[in-house]
Backbone as a chain_set.jsonl record, in Angstrom:
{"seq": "XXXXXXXXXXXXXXXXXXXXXXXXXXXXXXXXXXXXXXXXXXXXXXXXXXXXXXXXXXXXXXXXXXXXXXXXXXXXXXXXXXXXXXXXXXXXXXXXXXXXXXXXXXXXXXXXXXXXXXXXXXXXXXXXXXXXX", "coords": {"N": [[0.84, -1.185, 0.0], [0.405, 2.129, -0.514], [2.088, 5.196, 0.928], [2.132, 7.9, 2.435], [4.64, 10.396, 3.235], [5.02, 11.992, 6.411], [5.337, 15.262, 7.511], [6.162, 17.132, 10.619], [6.453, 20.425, 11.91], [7.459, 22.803, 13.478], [8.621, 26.751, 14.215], [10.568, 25.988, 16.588], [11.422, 23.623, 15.482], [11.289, 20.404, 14.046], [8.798, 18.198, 14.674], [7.441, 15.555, 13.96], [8.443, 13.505, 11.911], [7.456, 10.672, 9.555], [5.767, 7.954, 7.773], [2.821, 7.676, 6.655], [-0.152, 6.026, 6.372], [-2.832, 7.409, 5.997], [-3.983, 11.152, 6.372], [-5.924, 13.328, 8.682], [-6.836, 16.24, 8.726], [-8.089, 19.715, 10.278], [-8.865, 22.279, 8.623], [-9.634, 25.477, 8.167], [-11.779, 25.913, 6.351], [-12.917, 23.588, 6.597], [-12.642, 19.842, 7.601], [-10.389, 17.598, 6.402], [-9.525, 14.954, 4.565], [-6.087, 13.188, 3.87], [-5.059, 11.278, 1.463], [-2.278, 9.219, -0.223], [-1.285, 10.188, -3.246], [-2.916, 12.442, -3.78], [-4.475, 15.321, -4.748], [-1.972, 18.605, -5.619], [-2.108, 20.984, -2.447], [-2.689, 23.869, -0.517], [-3.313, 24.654, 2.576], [-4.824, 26.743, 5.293], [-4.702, 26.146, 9.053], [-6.64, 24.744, 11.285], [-6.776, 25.099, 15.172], [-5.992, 22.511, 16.225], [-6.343, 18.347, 16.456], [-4.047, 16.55, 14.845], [-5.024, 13.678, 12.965], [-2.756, 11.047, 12.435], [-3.174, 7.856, 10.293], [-1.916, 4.548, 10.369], [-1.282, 1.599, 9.568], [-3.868, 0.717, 10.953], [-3.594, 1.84, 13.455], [-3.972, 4.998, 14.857], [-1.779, 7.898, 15.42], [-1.845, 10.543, 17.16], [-1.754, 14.679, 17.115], [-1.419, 17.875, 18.57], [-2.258, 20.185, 17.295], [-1.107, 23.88, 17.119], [-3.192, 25.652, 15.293], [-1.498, 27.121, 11.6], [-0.504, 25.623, 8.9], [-0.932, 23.545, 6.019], [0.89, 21.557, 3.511], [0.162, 20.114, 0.712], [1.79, 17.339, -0.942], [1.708, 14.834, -3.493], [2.768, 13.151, -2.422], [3.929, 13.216, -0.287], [3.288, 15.39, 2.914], [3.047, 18.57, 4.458], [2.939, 19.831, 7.421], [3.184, 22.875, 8.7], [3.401, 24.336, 11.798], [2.365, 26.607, 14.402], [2.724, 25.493, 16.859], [3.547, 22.271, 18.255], [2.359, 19.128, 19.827], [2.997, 16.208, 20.854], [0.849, 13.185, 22.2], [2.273, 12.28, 24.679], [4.255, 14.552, 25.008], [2.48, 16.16, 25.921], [1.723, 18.703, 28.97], [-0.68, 17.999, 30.867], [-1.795, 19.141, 33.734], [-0.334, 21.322, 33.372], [-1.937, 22.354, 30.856], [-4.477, 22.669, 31.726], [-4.27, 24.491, 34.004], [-3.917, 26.708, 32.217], [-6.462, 26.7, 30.669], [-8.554, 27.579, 32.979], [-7.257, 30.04, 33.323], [-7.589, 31.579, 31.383], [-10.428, 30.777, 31.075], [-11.478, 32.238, 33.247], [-10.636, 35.039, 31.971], [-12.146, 35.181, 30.114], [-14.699, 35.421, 31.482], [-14.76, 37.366, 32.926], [-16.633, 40.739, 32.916], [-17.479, 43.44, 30.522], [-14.398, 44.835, 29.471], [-11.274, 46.451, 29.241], [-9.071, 46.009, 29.287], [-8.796, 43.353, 29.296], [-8.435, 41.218, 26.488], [-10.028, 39.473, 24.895], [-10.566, 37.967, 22.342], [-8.25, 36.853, 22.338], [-8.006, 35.372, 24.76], [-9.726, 33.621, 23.788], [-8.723, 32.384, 22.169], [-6.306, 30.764, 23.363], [-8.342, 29.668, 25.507], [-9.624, 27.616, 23.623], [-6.714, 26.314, 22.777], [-5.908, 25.33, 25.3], [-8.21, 23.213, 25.984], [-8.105, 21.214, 23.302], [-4.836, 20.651, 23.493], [-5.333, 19.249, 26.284], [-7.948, 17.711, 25.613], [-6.583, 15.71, 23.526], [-4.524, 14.654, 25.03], [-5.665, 13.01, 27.252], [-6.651, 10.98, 25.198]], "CA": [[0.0, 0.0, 0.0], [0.951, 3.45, -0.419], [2.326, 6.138, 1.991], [2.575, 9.567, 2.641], [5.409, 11.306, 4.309], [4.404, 13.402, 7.011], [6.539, 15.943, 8.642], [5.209, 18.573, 11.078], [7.219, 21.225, 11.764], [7.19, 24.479, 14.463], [9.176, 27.504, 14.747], [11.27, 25.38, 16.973], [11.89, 21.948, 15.305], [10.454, 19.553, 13.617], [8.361, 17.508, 16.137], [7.617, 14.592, 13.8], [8.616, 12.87, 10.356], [7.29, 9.032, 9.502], [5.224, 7.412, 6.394], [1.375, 7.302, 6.959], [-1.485, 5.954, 5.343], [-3.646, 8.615, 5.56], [-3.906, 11.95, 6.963], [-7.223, 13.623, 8.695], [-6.891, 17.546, 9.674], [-8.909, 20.315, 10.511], [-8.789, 22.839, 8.197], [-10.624, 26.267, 8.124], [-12.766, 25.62, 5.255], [-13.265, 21.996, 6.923], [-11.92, 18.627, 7.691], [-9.687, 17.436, 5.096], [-8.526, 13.771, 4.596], [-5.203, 13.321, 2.719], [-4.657, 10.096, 0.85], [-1.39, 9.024, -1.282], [-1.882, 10.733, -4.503], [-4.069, 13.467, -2.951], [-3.425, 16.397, -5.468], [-1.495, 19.813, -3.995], [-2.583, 21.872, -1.964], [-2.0, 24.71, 0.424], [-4.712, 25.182, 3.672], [-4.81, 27.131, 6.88], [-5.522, 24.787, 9.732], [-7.652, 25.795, 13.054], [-6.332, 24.575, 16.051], [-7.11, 21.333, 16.568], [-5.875, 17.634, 16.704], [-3.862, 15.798, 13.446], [-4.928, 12.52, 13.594], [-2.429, 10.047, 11.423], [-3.256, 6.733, 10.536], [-1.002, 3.857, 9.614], [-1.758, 0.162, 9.732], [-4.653, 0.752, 11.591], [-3.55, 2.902, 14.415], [-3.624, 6.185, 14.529], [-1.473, 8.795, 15.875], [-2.165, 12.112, 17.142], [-0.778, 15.274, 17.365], [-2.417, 18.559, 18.669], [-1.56, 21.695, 16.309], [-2.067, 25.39, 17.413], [-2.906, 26.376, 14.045], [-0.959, 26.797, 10.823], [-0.838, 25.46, 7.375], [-0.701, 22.375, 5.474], [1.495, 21.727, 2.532], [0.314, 18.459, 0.736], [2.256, 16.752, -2.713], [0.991, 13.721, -3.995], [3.265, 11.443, -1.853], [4.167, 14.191, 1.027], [1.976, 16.265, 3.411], [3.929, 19.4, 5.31], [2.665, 20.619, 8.399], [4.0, 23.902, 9.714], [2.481, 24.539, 13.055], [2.974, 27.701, 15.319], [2.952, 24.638, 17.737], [2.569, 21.177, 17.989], [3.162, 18.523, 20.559], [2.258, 14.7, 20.709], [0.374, 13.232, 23.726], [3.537, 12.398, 25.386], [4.638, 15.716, 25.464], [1.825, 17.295, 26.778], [1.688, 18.839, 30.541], [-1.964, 18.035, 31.309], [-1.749, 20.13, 35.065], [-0.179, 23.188, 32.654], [-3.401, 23.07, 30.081], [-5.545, 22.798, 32.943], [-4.066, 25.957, 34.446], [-3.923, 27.749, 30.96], [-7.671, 26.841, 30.409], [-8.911, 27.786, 34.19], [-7.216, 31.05, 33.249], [-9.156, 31.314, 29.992], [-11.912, 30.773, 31.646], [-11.347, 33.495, 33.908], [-10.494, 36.032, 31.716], [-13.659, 35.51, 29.512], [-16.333, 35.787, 32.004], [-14.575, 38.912, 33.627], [-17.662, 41.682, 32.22], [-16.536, 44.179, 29.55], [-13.405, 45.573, 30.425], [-10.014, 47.004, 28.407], [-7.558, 45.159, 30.352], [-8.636, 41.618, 28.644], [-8.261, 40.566, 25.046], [-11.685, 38.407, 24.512], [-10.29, 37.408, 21.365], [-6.932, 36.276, 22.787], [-8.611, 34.582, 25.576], [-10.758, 32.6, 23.495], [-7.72, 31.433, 20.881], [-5.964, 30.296, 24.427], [-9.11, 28.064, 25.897], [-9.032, 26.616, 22.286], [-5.572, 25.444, 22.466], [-5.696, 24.38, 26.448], [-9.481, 22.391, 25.419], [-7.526, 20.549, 22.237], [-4.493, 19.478, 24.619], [-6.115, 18.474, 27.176], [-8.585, 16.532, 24.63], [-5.386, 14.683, 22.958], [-3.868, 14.195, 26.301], [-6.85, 12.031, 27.494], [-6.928, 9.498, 24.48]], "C": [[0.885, 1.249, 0.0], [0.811, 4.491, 0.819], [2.273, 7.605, 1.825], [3.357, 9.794, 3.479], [5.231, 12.425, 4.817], [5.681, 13.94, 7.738], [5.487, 17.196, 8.979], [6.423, 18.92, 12.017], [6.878, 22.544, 12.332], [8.467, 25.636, 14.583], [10.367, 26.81, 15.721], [11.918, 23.958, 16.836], [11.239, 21.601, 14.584], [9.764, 18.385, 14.838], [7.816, 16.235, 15.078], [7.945, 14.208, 12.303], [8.13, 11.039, 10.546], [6.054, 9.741, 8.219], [3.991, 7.262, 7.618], [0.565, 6.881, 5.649], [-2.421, 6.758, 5.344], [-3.592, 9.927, 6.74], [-4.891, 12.861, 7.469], [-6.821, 15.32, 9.261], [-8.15, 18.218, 9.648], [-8.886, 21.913, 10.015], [-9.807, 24.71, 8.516], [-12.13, 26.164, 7.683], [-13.358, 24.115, 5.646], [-12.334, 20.726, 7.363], [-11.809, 17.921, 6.813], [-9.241, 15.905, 5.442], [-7.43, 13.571, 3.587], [-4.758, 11.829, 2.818], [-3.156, 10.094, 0.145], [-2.382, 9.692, -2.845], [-2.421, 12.09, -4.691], [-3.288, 14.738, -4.211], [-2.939, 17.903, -4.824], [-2.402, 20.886, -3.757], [-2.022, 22.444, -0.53], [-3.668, 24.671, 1.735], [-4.102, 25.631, 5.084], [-5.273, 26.079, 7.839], [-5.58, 25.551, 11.134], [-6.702, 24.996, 14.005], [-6.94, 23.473, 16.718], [-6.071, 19.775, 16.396], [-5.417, 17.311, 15.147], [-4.019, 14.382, 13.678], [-4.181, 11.462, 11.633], [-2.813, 8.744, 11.569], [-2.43, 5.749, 9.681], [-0.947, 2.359, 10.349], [-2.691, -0.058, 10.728], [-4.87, 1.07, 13.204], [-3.713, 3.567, 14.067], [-3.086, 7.303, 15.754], [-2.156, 10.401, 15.951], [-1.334, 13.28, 17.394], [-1.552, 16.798, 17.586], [-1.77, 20.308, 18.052], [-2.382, 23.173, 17.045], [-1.866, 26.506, 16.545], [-1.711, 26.432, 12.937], [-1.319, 27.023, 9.754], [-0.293, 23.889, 6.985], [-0.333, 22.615, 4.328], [1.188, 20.263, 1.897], [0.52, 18.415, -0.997], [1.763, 15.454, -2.651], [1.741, 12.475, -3.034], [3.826, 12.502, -0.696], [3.117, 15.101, 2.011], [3.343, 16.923, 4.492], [2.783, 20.108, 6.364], [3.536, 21.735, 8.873], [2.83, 24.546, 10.905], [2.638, 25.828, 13.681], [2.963, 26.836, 16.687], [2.541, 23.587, 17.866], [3.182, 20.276, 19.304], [2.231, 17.173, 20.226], [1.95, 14.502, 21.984], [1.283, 12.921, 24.335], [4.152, 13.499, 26.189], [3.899, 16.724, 25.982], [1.701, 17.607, 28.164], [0.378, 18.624, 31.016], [-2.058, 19.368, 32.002], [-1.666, 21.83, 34.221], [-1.506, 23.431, 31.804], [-4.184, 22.889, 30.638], [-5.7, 23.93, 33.45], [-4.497, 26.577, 33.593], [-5.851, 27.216, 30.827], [-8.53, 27.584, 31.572], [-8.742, 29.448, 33.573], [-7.767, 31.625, 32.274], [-10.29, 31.919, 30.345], [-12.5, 32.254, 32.333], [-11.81, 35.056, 33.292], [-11.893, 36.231, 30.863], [-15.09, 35.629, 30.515], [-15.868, 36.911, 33.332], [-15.83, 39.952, 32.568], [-16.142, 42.639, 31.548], [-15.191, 45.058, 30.476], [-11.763, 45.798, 29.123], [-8.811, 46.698, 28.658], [-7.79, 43.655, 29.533], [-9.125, 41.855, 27.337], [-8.977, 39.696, 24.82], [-10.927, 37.372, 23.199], [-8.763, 36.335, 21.567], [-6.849, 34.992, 23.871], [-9.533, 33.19, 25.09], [-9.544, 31.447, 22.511], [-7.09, 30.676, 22.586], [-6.622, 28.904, 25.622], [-9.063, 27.461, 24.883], [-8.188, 25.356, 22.677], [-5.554, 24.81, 23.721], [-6.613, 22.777, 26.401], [-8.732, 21.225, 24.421], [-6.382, 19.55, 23.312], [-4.719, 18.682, 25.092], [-6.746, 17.111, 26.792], [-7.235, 14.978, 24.331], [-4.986, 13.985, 24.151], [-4.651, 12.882, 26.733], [-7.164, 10.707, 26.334], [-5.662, 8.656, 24.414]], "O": [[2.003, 1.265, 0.516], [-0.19, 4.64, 1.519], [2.455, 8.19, 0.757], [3.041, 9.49, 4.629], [5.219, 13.53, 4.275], [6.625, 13.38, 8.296], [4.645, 17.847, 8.362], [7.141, 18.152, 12.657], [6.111, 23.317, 11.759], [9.425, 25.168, 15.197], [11.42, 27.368, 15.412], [12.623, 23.331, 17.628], [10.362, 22.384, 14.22], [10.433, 17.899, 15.75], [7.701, 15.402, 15.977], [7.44, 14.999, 11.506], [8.444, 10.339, 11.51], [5.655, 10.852, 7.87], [4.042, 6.943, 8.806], [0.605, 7.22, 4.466], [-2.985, 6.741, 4.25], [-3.195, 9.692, 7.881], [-5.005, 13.667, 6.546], [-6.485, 15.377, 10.445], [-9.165, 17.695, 9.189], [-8.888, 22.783, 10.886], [-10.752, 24.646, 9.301], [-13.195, 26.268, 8.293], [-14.228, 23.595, 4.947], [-11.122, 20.945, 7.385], [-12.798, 17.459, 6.244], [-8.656, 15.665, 6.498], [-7.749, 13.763, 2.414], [-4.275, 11.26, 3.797], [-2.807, 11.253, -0.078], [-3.547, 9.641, -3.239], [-2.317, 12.724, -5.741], [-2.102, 14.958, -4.457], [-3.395, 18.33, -3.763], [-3.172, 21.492, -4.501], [-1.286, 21.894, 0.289], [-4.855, 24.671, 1.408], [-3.226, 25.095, 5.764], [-6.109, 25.233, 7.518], [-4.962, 26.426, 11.742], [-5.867, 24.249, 13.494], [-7.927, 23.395, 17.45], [-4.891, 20.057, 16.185], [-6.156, 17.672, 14.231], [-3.281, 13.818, 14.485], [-4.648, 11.293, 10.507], [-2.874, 8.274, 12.705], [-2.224, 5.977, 8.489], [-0.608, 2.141, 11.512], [-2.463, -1.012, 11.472], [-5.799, 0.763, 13.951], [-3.781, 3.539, 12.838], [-3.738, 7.55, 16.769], [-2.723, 11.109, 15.119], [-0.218, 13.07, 17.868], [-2.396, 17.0, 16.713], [-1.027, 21.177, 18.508], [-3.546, 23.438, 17.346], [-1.18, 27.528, 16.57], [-0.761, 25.737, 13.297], [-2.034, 27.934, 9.335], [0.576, 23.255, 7.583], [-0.814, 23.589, 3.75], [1.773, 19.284, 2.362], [-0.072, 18.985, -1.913], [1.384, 15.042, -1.555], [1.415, 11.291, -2.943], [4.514, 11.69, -0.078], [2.042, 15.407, 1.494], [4.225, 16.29, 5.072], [1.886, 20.848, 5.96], [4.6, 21.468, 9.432], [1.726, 25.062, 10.736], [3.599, 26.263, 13.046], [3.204, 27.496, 17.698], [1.33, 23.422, 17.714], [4.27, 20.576, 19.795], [1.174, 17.087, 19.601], [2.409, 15.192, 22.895], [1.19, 13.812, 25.18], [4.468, 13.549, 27.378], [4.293, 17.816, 26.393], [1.522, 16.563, 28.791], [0.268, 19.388, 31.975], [-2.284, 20.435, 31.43], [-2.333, 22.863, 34.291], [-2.139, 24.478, 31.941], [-5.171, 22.909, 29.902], [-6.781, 24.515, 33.511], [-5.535, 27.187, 33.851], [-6.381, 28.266, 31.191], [-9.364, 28.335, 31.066], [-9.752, 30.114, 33.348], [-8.695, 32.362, 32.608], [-10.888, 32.971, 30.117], [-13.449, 32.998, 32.085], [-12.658, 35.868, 33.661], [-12.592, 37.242, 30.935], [-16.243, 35.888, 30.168], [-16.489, 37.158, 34.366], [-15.753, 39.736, 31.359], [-14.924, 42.686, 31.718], [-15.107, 45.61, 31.573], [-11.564, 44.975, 28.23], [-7.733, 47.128, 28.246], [-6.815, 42.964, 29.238], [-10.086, 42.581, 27.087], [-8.327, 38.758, 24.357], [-10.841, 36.147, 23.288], [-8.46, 35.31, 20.958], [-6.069, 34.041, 23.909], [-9.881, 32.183, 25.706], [-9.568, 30.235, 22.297], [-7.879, 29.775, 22.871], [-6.113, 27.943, 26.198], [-8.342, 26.47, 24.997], [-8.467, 24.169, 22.844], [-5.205, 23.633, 23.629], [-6.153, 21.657, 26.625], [-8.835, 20.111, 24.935], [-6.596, 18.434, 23.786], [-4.533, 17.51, 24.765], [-6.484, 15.976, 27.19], [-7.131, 13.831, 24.765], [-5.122, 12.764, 24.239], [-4.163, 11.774, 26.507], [-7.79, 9.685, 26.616], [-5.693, 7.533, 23.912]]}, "num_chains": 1, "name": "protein.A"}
């Protein structure tokens, strides 16, 4: 059967390379599956889990946001952050969501960033999620 080589890739590293059989993200415009062959394409991707699959596992990996780069036998992730459940701190995206939390149900006010607050529970929510399977 045919593969795809995935690599995902942050500002600080590459955090993984290996051959998959298929590739499921979470695009703006939607949730995208990428097959071998798959023809190219460029997409923004929300913040949300990559789930690879390959001989009937599947790996995960929890992106905070980006872009996808996919060639017919490659798929590029560049992340502004990614980690695998391994590497996640649970306790820390527990904190970081708590504080989240916080800051959005403070009433209107010019001191908090609503919009900043909300990209932040996002990414603690996603963690967390990954962390747990």
């Amino acid at each position: 059967m045919k593969t795809l080589t995935v690599s995902v890739v942050t500002p600080d590293g590459p955090v993984l390379e290996d051959s998959y059989d298929m590739v499921s993200v979470r695009a703006e415009s939607g949730e995208l599956g990428i097959l071998p062959g798959h023809i190219p394409l460029v997409a923004p991707l929300t913040i949300s889990a990559v789930r690879l699959k390959k001989e009937g596992n599947t790996d995960l990996v929890a992106v905070s946001g980006g872009f996808l780069e996919v060639r017919p036998d490659k798929v590029t992730i560049l992340a502004q952050a990614a980690e695998k459940p391994s590497e996640i701190d649970v306790d820390r995206a527990k904190s970081a969501k708590q504080r989240a939390e916080q800051r959005l149900n403070v009433t209107k006010s010019d001191e908090v960033d609503f919009n900043r607050a909300k990209l932040a529970l996002n990414r603690a929510i996603n963690r967390i999620d990954i962390a747990d399977q």
